[in-house]
C-alpha positions as CSV (number, residue, x, y, z in Angstrom):
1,X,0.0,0.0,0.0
2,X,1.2,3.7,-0.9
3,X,-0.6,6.8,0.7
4,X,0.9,10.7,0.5
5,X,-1.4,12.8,2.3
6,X,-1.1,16.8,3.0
7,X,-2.9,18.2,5.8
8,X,-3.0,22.3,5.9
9,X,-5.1,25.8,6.3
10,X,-5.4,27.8,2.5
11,X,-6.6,31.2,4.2
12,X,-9.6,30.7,6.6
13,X,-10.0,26.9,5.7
14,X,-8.8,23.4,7.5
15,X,-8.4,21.4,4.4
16,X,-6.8,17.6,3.8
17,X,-5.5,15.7,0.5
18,X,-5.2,12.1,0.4
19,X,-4.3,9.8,-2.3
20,X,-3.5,6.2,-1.9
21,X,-2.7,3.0,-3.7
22,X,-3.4,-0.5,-2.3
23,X,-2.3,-3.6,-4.5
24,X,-3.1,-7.2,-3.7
25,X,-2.2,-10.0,-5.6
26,X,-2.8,-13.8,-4.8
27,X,-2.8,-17.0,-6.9
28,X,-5.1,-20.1,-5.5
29,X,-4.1,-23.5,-6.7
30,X,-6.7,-26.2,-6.6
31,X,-6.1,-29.8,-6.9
32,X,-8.6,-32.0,-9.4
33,X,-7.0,-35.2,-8.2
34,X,-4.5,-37.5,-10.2
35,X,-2.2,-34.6,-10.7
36,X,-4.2,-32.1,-12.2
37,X,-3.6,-28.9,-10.6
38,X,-4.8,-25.2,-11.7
39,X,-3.8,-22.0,-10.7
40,X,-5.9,-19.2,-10.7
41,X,-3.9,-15.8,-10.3
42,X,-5.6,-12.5,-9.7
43,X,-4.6,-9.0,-8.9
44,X,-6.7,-6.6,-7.2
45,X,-5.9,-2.5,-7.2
46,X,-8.0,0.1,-5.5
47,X,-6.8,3.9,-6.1
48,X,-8.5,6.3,-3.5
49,X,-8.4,10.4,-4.0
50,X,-10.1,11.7,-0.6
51,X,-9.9,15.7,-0.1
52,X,-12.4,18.4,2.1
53,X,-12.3,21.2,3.3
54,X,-13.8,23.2,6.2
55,X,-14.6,26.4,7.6
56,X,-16.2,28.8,9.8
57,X,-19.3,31.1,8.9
58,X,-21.1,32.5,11.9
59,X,-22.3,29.5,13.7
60,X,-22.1,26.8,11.3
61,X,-19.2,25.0,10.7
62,X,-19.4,24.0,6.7
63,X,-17.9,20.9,5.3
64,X,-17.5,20.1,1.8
65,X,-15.5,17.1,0.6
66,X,-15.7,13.7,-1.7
67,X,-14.1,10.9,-3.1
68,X,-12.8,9.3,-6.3
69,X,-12.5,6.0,-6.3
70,X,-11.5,3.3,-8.9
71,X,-11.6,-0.7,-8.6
72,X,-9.5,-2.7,-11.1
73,X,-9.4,-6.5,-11.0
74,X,-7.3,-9.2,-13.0
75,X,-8.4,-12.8,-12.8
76,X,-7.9,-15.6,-15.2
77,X,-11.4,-16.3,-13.9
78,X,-13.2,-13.7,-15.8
79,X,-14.8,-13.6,-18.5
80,X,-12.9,-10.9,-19.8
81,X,-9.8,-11.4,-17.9
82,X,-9.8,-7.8,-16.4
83,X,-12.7,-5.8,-15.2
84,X,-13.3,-2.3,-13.3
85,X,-15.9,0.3,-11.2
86,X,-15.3,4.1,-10.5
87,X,-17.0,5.3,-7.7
88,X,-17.7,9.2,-7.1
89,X,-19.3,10.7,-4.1
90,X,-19.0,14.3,-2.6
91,X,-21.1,15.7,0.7
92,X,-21.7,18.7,2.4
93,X,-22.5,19.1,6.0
94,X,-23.3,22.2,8.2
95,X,-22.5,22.1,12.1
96,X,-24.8,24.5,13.9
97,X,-24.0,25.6,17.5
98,X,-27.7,26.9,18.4
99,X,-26.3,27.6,21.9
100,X,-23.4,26.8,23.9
101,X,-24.8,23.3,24.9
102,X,-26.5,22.3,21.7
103,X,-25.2,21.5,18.4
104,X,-26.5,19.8,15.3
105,X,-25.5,18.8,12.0
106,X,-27.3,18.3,8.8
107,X,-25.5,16.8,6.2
108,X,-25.8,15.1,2.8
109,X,-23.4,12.5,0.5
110,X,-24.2,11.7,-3.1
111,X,-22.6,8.8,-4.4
112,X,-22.7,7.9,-8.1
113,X,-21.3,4.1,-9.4
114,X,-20.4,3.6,-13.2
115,X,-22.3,0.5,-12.6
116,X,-25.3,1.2,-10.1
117,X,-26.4,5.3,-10.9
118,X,-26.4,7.6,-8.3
119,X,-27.9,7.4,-4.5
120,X,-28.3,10.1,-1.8
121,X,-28.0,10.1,1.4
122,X,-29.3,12.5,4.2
123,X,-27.7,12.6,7.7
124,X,-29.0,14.3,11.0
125,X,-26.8,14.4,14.0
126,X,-27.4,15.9,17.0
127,X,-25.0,16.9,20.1
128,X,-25.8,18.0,23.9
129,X,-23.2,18.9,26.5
130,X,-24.7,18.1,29.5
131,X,-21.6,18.9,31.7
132,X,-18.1,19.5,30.8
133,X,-17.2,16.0,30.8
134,X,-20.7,14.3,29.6
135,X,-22.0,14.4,25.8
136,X,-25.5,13.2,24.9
137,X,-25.2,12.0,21.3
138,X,-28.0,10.9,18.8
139,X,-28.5,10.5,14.9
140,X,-30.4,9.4,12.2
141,X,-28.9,8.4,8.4
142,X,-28.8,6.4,5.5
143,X,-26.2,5.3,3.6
144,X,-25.3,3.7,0.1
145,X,-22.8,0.8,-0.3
146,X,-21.9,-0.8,-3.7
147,X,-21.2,-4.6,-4.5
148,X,-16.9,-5.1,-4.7
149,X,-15.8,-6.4,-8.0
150,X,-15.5,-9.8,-6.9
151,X,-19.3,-9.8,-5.5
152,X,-20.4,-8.5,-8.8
153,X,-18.3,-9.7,-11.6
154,X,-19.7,-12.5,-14.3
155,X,-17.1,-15.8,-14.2
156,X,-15.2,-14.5,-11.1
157,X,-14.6,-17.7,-8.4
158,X,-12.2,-17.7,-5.8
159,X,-11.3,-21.0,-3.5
160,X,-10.4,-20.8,-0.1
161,X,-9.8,-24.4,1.2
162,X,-12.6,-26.3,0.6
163,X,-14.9,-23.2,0.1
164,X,-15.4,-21.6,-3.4
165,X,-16.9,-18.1,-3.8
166,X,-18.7,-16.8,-6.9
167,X,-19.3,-13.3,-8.9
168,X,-22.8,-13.0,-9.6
169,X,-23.7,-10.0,-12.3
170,X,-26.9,-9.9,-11.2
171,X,-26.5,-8.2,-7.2
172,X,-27.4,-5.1,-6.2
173,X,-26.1,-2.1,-4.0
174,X,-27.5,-2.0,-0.4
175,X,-29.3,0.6,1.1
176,X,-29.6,1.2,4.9
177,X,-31.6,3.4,7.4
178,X,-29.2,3.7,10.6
179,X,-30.0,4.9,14.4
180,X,-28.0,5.2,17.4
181,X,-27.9,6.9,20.8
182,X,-25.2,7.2,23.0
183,X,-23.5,8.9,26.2
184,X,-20.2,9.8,26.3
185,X,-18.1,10.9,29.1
186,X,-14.3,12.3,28.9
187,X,-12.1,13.9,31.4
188,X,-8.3,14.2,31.6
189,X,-7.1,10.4,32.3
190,X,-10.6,8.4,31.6
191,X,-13.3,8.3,29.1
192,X,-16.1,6.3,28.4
193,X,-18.5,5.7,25.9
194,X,-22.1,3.7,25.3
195,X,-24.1,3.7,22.3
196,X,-27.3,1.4,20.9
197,X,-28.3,1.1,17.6
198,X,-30.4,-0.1,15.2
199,X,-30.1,-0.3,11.7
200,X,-32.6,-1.4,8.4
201,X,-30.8,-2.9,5.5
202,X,-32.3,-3.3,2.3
203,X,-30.8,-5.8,-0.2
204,X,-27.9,-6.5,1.9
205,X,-25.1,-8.2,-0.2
206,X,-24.1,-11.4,1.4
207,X,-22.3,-14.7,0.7
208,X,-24.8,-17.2,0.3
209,X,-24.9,-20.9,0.0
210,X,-25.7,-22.4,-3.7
211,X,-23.9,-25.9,-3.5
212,X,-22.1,-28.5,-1.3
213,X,-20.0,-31.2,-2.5
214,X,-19.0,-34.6,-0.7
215,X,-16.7,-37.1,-0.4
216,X,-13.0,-36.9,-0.1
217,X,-12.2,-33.7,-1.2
218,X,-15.2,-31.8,0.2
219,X,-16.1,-28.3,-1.2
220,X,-19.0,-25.9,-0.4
221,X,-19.7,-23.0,-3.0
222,X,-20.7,-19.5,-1.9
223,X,-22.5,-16.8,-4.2
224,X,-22.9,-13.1,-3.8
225,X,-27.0,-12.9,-3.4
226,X,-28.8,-9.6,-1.9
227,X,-30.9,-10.4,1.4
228,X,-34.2,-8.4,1.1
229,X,-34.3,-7.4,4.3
230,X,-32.1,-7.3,7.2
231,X,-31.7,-5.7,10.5
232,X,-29.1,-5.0,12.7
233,X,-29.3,-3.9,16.3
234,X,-27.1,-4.3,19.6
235,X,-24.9,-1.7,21.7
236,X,-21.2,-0.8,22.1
237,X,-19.8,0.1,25.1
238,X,-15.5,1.7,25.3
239,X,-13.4,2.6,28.3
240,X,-10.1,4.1,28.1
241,X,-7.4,5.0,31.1
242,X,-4.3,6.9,30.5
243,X,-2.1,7.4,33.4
244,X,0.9,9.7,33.7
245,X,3.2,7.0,34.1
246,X,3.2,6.5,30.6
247,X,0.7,3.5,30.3
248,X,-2.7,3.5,28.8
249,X,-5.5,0.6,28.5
250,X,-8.3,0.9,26.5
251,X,-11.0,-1.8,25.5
252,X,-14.0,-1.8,23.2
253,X,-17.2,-4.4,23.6
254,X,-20.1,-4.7,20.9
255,X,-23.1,-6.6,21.2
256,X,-24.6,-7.3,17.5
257,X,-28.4,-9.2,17.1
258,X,-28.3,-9.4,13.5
259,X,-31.3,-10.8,11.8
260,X,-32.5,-11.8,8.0
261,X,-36.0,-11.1,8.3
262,X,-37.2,-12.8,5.3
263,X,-36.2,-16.1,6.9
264,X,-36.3,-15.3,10.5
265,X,-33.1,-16.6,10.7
266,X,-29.8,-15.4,12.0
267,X,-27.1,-14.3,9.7
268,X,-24.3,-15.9,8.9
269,X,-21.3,-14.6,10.0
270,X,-21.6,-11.7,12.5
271,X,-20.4,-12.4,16.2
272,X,-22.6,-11.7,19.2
273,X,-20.1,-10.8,21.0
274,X,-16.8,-8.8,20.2
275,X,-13.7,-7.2,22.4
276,X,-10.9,-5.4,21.6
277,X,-8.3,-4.6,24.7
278,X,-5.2,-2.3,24.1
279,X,-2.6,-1.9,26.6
280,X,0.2,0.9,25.9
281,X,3.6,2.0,27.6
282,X,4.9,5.2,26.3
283,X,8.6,5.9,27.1
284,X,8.3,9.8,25.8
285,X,12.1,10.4,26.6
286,X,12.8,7.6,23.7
287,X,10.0,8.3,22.0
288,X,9.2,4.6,22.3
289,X,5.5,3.2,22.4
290,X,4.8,-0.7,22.6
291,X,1.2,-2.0,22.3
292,X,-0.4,-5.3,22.9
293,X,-3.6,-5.9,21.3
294,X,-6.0,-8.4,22.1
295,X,-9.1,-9.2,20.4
296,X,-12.0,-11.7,20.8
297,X,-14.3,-12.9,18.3
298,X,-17.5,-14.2,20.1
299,X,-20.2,-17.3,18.7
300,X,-21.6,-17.1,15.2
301,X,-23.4,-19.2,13.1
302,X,-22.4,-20.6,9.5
303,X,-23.7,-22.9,7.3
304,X,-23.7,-26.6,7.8
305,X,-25.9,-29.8,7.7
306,X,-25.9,-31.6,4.3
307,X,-26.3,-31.0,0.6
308,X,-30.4,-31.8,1.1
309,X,-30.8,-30.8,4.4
310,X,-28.2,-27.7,5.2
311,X,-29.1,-25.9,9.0
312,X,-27.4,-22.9,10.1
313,X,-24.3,-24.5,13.3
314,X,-22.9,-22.9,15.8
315,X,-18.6,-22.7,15.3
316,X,-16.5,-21.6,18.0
317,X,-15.3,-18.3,19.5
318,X,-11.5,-17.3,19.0
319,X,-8.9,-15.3,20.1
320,X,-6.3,-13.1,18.2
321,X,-2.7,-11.4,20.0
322,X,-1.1,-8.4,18.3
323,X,1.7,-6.5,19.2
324,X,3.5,-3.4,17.8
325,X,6.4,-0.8,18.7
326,X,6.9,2.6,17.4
327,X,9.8,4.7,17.6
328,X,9.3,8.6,17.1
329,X,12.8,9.3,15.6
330,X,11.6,13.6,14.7
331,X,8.9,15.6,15.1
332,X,7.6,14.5,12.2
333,X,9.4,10.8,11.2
334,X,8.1,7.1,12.7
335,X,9.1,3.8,12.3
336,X,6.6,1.1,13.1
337,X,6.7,-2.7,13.5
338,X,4.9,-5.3,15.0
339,X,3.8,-9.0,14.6
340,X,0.1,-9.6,14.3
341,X,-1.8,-13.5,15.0
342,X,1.3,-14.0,17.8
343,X,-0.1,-17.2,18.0
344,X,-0.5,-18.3,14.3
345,X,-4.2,-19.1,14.9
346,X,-6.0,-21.3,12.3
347,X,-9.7,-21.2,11.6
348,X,-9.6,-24.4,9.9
349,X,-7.9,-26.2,12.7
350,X,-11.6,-25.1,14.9
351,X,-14.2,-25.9,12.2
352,X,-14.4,-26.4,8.5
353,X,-17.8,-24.3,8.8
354,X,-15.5,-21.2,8.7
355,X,-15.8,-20.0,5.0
356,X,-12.8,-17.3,5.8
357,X,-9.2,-17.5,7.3
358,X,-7.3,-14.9,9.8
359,X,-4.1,-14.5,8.4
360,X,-1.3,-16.8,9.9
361,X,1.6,-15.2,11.9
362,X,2.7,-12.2,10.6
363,X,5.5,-9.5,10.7
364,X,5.3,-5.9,9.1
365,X,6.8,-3.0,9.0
366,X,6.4,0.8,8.1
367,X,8.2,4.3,7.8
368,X,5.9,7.4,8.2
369,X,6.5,11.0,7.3
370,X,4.8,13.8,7.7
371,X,5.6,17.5,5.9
């Protein structure tokens, strides 16, 4: 991945650039038995332009932004070997401060797909400062979100151990009507946050079961389908500590009931339960910061059963360990590097159900700069 971003005022406006490149290429190799072996190479690129602007008239606080994006994807499984999407949107929104406790914000994002038209999308937010410390948050919007390439692409397929996922021309964007409400309390060493929310989704573009193979190289196939109606509710719940010894903890809970409604069934995929725990130590003298990241992925339900008679199974919760240390060499230079998956946890090894993998054991690193 390649970014360059600029951050800046031009006269009385706060205004950010960002363009980025991300590139990923993989082959899968599938074995037809008796040593017949294919390989199936693809590349996907994604190239992002993201600018806006902002500034101050009266009491609203105006801003204006958008983004270009464009989807290109190579795969000797299309039809045409090669296939793209360009994706436009730009928004507004205006921040009014009515009085000193009370502000809201009215805001609007049209997107426009080469492939799906356009689609907008009104926002209403609304803030109240109880005390100095304590927010009362609430908002109503809806939002817009386009199939990928490989969801909508005629001929694509992809296998992932014994799963095999397939394009389908014929899916739709989703559409969504989201609500949440929330507190939020922040002093100088603590904060805390709790939100619920509920959300309708209309079309929702899923991976859904079409086939299921058996015997002794056993394969189920997934297709991109759009659930006609879903919804999503639950709450989320954050506490972070930062002491002046240099060490910080923060952790993140969500609760998620998600529901297809046209089956009465639970969907496939999304964990009740999920946790994220950071612990930091900051040595500021060395400019040295070392984080350990722990996250848990709760119970969910996947596909199982047989060819005839599939039923929706329960697979098993999991854990994930990550750590990573930065070093602040200038003001405005940082190397990063970490290991993420410490323990090189396999899906596979807890259930075939799982139709996705977590990355094995892996190491990365990073230089950032900022001008």
């Amino acid at each position: 991945m390649y970014s360059l971003s600029w951050n800046g005022m031009v006269g009385p406006t706060q205004s950010s650039i960002k363009l980025y490149r991300s590139v990923i290429f993989k082959e899968t190799s599938r074995d037809y038995g008796q040593g017949a072996t294919e390989h199936y190479p693809e590349e996907l690129t994604n190239d992002v332009l993201d600018a806006q602007t902002s500034f101050v008239l009266g009491r609203h606080l105006f801003t204006l932004g958008g983004e270009l994006r464009r989807e290109d994807l190579e795969s000797t499984t299309l039809i045409s070997g090669q296939d793209e999407a360009t994706h436009l949107a730009i928004f507004i929104q205006d921040e009014i401060e009515f009085f000193d406790k009370l502000r809201i914000t009215l805001g609007g994002r049209l997107d426009h797909h080469d492939k799906f038209g356009s689609e907008f999308s009104p926002r209403i937010y609304g803030l109240y400062q109880v005390t100095e410390q304590l927010k009362l948050k609430a908002g109503y919007g809806q939002a817009f979100n386009a199939p990928t390439l490989k969801q909508v692409s005629e001929g694509y397929h992809a296998a992932f151990g014994p799963h095999t996922f397939l394009g389908n021309p014929d899916v739709g964007p989703e559409t969504s009507d989201n609500y949440e409400l929330g507190l939020e309390y922040v002093n100088r060493t603590f904060q805390a946050k709790f939100f619920c929310f509920y959300n309708d989704i209309d079309d929702m573009i899923d991976w859904k079961e079409v086939d299921r193979t058996f015997g002794p190289r056993p394969r189920v196939t997934y297709k991109a389908e759009n659930l006609e109606k879903v919804r999503t509710r639950g709450v989320e719940a954050e506490i972070g500590v930062r002491l002046d010894s240099g060490l910080a903890l923060s952790t993140n809970y969500t609760y998620l009931d998600a529901i297809d409604l046209e089956e009465n069934e639970r969907l496939t995929g999304k964990p009740r339960h999920t946790l994220n725990a950071r612990l930091s130590y900051t040595l500021s003298k060395f400019g040295l910061t070392a984080t350990l990241h722990y996250q848990f992925i709760g119970d969910q339900v996947l596909w199982g059963g047989t060819r005839r008679n599939p039923v929706l199974e329960d697979v098993p919760d999991y854990s994930l360990w990550h750590f990573v240390l930065r070093k602040k060499v200038f003001d405005n230079f940082e190397i990063k590097a970490g290991v993420d998956n410490i323990g090189d946890v396999r899906l596979a090894d807890k259930s075939d159900l799982f139709a996705y993998e977590e990355r094995g054991r892996f190491f990365h690193a990073c230089v950032t700069a900022k001008f």
